[in-house]
TORMI-129573 format. One record per residue (C-alpha): z, y, x; residue in three letters. Coordinates in pm, whole numbers, padded with zeros to 5 digits, m for minus. Each point is the difference from the previous one (the first is absolute). Layout:
# TORMI-129573
z;y;x;resn
Z;Y;X;ALA .
...
This chain:
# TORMI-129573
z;y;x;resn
m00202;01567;m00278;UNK .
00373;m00001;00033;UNK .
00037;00338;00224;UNK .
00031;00223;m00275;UNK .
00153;m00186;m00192;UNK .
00321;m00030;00202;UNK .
m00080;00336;00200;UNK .
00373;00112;m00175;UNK .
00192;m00294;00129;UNK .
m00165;m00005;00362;UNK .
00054;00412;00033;UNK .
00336;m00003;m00114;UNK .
00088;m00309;00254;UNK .
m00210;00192;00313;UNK .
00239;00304;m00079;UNK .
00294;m00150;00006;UNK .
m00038;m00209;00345;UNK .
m00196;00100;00325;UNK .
m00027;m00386;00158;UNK .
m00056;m00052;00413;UNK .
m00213;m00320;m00022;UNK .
m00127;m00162;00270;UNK .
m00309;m00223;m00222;UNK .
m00009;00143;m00334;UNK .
m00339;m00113;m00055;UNK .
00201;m00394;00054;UNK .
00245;00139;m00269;UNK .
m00319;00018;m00260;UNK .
m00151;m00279;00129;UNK .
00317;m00193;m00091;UNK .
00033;00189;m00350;UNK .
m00411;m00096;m00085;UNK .
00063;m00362;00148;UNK .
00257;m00077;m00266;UNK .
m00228;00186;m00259;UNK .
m00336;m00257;00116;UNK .
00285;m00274;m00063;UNK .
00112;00124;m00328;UNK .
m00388;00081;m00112;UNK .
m00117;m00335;00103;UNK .
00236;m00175;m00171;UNK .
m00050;00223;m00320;UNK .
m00408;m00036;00003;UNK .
m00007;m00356;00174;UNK .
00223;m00114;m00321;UNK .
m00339;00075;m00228;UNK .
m00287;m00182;00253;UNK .
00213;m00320;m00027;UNK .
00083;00015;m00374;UNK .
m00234;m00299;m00100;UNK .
00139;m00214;00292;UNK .
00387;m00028;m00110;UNK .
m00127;00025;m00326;UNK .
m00143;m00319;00085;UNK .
00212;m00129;00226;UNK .
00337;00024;m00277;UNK .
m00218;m00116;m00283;UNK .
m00029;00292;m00232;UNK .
m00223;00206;m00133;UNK .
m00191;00376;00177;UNK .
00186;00193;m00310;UNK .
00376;m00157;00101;UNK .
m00115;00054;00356;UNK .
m00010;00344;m00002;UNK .
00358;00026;m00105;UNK .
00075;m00043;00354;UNK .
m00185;00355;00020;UNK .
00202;00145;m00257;UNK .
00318;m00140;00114;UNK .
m00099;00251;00387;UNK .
m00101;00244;m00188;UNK .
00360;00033;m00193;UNK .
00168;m00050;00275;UNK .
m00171;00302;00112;UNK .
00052;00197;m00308;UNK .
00413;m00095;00010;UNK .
00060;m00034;00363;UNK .
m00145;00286;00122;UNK .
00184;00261;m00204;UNK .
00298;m00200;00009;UNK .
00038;m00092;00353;UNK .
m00080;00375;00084;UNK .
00303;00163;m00219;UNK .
00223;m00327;00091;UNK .
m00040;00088;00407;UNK .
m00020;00360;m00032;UNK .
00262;00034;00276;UNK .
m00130;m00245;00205;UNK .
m00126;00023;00378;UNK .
m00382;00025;m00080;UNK .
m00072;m00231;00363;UNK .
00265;m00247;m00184;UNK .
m00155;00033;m00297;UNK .
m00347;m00099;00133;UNK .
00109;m00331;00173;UNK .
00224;m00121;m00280;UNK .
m00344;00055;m00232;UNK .
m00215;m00206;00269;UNK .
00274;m00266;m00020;UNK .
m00027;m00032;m00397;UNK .
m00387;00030;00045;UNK .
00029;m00317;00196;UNK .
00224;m00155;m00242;UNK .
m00202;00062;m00230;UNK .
m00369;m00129;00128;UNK .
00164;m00292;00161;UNK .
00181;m00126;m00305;UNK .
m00352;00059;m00164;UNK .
m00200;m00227;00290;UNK .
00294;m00301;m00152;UNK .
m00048;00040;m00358;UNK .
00038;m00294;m00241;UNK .
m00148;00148;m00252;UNK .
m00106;00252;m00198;UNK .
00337;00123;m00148;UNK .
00106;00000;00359;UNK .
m00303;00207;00120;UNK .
00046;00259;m00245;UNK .
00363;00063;00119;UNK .
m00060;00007;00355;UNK .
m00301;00258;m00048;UNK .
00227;00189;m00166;UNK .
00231;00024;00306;UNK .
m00275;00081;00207;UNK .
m00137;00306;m00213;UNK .
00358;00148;m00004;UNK .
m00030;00090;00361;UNK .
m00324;00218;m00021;UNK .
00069;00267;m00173;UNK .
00341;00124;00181;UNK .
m00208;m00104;00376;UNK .
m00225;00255;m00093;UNK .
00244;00232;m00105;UNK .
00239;m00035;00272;UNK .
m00320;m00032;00237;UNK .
m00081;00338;m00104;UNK .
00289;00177;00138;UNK .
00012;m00220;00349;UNK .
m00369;00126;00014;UNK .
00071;00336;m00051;UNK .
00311;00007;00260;UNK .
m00177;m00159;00277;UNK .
m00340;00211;00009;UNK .
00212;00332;m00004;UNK .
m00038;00334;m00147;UNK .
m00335;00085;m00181;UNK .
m00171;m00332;00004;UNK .
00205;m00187;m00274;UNK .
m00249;m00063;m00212;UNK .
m00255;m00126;00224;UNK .
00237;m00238;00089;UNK .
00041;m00162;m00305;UNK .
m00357;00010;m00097;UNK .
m00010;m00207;00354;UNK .
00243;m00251;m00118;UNK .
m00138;m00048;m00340;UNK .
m00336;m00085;00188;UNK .
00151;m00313;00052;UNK .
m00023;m00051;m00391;UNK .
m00317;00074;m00014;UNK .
m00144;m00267;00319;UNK .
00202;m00302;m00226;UNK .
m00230;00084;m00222;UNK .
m00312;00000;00210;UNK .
00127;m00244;00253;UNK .
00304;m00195;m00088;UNK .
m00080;m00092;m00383;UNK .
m00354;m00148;00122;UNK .
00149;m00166;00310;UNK .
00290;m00138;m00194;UNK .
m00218;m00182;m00255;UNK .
m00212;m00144;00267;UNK .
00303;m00147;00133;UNK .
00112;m00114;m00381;UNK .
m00318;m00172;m00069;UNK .
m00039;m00189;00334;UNK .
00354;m00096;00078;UNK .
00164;00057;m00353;UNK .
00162;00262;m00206;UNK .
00367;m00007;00174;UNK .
m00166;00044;00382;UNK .
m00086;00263;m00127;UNK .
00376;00164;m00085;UNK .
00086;m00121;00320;UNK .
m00268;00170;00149;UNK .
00147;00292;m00142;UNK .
00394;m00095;00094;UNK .
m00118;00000;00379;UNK .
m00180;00367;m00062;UNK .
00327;00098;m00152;UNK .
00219;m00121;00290;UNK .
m00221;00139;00253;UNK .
00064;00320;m00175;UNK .
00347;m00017;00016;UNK .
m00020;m00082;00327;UNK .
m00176;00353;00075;UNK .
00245;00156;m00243;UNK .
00281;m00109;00167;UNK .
m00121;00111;00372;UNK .
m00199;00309;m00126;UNK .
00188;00189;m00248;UNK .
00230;00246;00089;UNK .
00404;m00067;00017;UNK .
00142;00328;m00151;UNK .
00281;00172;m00230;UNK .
m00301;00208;m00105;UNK .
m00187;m00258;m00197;UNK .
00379;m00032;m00213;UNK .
m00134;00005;m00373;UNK .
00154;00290;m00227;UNK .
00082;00086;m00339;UNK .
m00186;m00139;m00311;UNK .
00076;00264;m00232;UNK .
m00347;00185;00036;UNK .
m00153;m00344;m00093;UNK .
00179;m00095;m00297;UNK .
m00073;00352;m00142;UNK .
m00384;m00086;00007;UNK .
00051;m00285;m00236;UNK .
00055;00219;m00278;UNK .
m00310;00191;00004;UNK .
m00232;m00115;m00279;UNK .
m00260;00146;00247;UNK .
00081;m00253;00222;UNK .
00001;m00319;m00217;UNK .
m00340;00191;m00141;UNK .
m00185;m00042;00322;UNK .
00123;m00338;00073;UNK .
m00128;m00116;m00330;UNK .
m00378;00133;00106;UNK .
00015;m00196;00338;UNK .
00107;m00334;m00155;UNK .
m00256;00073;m00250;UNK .
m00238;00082;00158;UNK .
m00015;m00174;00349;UNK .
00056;m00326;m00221;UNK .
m00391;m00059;m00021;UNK .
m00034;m00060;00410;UNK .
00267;m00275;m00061;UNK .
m00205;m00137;m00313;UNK .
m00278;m00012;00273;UNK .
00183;m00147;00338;UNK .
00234;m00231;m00136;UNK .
m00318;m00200;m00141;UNK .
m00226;00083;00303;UNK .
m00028;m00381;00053;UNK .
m00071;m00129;m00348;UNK .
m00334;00277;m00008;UNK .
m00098;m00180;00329;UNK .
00036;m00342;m00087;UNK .
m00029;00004;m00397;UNK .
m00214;00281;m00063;UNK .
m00212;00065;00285;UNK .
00005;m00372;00048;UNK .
00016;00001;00417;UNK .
00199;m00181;00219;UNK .
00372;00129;00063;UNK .
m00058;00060;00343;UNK .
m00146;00352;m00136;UNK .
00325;00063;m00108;UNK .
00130;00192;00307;UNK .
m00333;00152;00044;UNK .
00041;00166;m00367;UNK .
00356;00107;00066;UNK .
m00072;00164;00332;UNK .
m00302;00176;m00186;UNK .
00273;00097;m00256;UNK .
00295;00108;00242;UNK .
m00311;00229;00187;UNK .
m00080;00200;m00321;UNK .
00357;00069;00005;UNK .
00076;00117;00337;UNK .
m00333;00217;m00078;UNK .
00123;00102;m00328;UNK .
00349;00073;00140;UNK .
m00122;00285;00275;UNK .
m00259;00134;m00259;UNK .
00298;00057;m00231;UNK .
00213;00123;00194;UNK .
m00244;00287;00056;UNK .
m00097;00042;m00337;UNK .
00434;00023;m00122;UNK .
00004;00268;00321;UNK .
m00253;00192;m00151;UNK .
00027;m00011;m00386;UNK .
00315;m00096;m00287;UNK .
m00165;m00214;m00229;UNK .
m00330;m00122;00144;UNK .
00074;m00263;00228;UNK .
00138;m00195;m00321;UNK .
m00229;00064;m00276;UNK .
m00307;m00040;00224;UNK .
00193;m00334;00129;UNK .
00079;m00118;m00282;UNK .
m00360;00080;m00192;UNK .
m00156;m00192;00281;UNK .
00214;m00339;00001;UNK .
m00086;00021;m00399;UNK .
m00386;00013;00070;UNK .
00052;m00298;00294;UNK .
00240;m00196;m00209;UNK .
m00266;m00017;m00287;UNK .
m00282;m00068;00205;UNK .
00160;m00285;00168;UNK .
00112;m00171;m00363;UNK .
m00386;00056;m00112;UNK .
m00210;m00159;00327;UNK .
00315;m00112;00236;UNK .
m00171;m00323;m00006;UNK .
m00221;00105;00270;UNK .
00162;00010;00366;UNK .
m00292;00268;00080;UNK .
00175;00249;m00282;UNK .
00365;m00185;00026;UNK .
00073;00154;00375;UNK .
m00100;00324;m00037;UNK .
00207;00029;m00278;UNK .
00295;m00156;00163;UNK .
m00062;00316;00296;UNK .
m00009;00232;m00313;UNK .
00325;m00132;m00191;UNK .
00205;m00001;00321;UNK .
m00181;00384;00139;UNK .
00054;00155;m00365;UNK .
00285;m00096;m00111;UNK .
00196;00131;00356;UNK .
m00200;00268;m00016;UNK .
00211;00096;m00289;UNK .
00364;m00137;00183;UNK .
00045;00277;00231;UNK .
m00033;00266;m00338;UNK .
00250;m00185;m00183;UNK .
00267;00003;00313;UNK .
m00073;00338;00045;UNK .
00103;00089;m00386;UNK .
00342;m00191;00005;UNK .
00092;00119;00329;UNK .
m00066;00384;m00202;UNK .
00224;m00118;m00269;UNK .
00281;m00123;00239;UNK .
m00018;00184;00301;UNK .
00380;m00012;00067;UNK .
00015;m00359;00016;UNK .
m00275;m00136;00176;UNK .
00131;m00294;00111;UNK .
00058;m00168;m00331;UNK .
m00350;00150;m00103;UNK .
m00157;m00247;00299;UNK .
00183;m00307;m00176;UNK .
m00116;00115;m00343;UNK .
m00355;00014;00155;UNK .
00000;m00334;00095;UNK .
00171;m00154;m00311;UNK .
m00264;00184;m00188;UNK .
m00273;m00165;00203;UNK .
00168;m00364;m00061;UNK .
00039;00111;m00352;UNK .
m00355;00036;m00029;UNK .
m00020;m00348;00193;UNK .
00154;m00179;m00223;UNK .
m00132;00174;m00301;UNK .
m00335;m00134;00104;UNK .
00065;m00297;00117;UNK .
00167;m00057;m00386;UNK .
m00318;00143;m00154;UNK .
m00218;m00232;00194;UNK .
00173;m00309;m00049;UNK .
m00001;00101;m00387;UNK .
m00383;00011;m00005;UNK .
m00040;m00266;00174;UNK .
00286;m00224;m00238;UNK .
m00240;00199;m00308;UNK .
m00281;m00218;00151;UNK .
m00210;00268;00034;UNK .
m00155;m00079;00365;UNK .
00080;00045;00389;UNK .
m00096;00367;m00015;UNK .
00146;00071;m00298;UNK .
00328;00144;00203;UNK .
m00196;00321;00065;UNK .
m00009;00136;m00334;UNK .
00391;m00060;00016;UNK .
m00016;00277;00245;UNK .
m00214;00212;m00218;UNK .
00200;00017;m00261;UNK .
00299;00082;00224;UNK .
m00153;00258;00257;UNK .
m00168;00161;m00344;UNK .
00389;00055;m00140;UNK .
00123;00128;00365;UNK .
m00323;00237;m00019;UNK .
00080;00122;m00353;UNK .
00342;00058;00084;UNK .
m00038;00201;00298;UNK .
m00277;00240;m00130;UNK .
00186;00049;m00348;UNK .
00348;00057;00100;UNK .
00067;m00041;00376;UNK .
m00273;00246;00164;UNK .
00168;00259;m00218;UNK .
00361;m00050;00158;UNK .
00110;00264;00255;UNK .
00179;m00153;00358;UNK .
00331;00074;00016;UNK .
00119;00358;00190;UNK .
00026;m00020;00346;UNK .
00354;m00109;00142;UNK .
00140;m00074;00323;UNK .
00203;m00314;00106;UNK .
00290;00076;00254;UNK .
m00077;00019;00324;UNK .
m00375;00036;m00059;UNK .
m00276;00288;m00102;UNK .
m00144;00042;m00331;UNK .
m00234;m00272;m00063;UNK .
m00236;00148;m00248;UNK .
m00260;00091;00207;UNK .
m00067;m00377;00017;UNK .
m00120;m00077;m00312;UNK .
m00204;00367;m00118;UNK .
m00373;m00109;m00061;UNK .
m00269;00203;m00162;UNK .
m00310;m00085;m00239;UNK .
């Protein structure tokens, strides 16, 4: 999903540097370890919601604050952090991030309270966005020439198994030895992949960070800010969905919350599905990948808030929502990397605060159904409403916006031929 999308950043880093590595398939191992951590900890965060709901006495609604709160600290972190270490050593980078990440989910694990829990999620969604960022680059450096963007897509992967894997595991652990196990669970992922950071990645002058200029430019391109507004939009409505994914077991479908993991690995596996069809689809055609992803949550998302009820119809759906709706991801990265190929890097933190964006826009729209009374499912037609305006936006204005002319970052080739598509 994310090869194309940072294709510009991973090119221009395999130009500049022609590594000798002994392991580099450790080097991405390391990288997609710290990315399981950081997805885990992201996803694992929604399985457990009703359990330190419970547990510090308030309500599902307040609750999901706690998802916000990550989600913003993705959406101001990861831009910010970026710019803020520009210059620095991206290997240094990388291990100071893994430090704050276990800061972050530790302080979490000791929480009070609520208030508390909100603040330390917070710290612990600042560090994703600028990982994957400065991930990218390490990625790129230590496959060598030509297969940059394969070797992000391979560290990303490690997003994409939280979801399948971690998120279902860690609320297995929440619900049979409590919510905070569970961020501990993820603090000793975390260290062991520091641990593999610190004896696998590289030690070199080459992995030095550089100017920001490039970046900052990007930020003034209406284009830009355009795009970003369709993914929060738009990718809102598979929040609306997974933040409640325990509530439509237990409330709506009325079963027992040990189907809980069960429904979020069936979820996570219409993603990773979703994710490679994408990928092909924003490969092969401009606008597609989006409109057909986006049409096709819409259909899900309404058949879910009509007969969600039933678990035979709720699980298919919950493949659907997760395979449509990243279906239409890898399209989207594609189109802001067009609009901003000359800073690429700050694109890839952009990406993800969009994503987060959209995470806490549905977990918001959710809890304000649910606060309206108007029933467990209820949080889908949140989405609706909000994928509908991402939909309207992109077709209308977006789709009709031209990339940005090719230009070439020092030290690197022209990286348009990354983001041309047809159809």
């Amino acid at each position: 999903m994310h090869q194309r999308a940072y294709a510009g950043q991973c090119s221009a880093e395999e130009v500049r540097h022609t590594p000798l590595i002994r392991n580099p398939k450790l080097a991405l191992l390391a990288l997609a370890l710290g990315t399981f951590a950081i997805g885990t900890g992201e996803f694992g965060s929604n399985g457990i919601i009703q359990l330190f709901a419970s547990d510090l006495a308030v309500s599902i609604p307040v609750a999901t604050y706690a998802i916000t709160a990550y989600a913003v600290g993705v959406m101001v972190g990861s831009p910010a952090i970026t710019l803020l270490a520009a210059r620095v050593n991206r290997r240094t980078l990388l291990l100071g991030l893994i430090v704050l990440f276990l800061v972050g989910n530790g302080l979490s694990a000791l929480a009070p309270n609520i208030a508390l829990l909100v603040v330390f999620r917070f710290v612990a969604g600042s560090v994703q966005g600028a990982f994957f960022g400065a991930g990218a680059v390490v990625a790129a450096y230590v496959y060598g020439p030509g297969k940059g963007g394969k070797a992000f897509a391979t560290v990303m992967g490690g997003l994409t198994v939280a979801t399948v894997f971690g998120s279902p595991l860690g609320t297995f652990i929440g619900q049979h030895a409590g919510w905070r196990v569970m961020y501990w669970t993820v603090v000793a992922v975390g260290l062991l992949a520091g641990a593999a950071l610190v004896a696998w990645l590289p030690r070199t002058d080459d992995l030095r960070g550089g100017s920001i200029t490039n970046e900052l430019g990007a930020l003034c391109r209406v284009n830009v800010w355009l795009t970003v507004t369709v993914a929060a939009l738009g990718i809102s409505s598979i929040f609306a969905v997974y933040t409640f994914i325990g509530p439509f077991i237990t409330d709506a479908a009325r079963r027992d919350a040990s189907l809980i993991p069960i429904a979020l690995a069936v979820f996570g596996i219409g993603m990773a599905v979703g994710n490679h069809l994408g990928g092909r689809a924003a490969d092969r055609y401009e606008h597609r990948g989006l409109i057909w992803g986006y049409g096709g949550v819409l259909a899900v998302l309404a058949l879910i808030g009509v007969a969600g009820g039933d678990l035979v119809i709720l699980l298919p759906c919950l493949f659907g929502v997760g395979a449509t709706m990243m279906f239409a991801i890898p399209t989207i990265q594609v189109r802001l990397t067009a609009f901003a190929p000359d800073a690429p890097t700050l694109m890839g933190a952009l990406n993800l605060a969009a994503l987060n964006l959209a995470n806490s826009l549905g977990a918001i729209g959710g809890a304000i159904t649910l606060d309206a009374g108007w029933g467990t499912l209820s949080t889908v037609w949140a989405g609706v409403i909000l994928t509908t305006a991402g939909l309207l936006l992109y077709i209308g204005i977006v789709a009709r916006l031209k990339p940005a002319p090719a230009q070439t970052r020092a030290g690197a080739r022209p990286v348009s031929h990354v983001v041309q598509t047809r159809g």
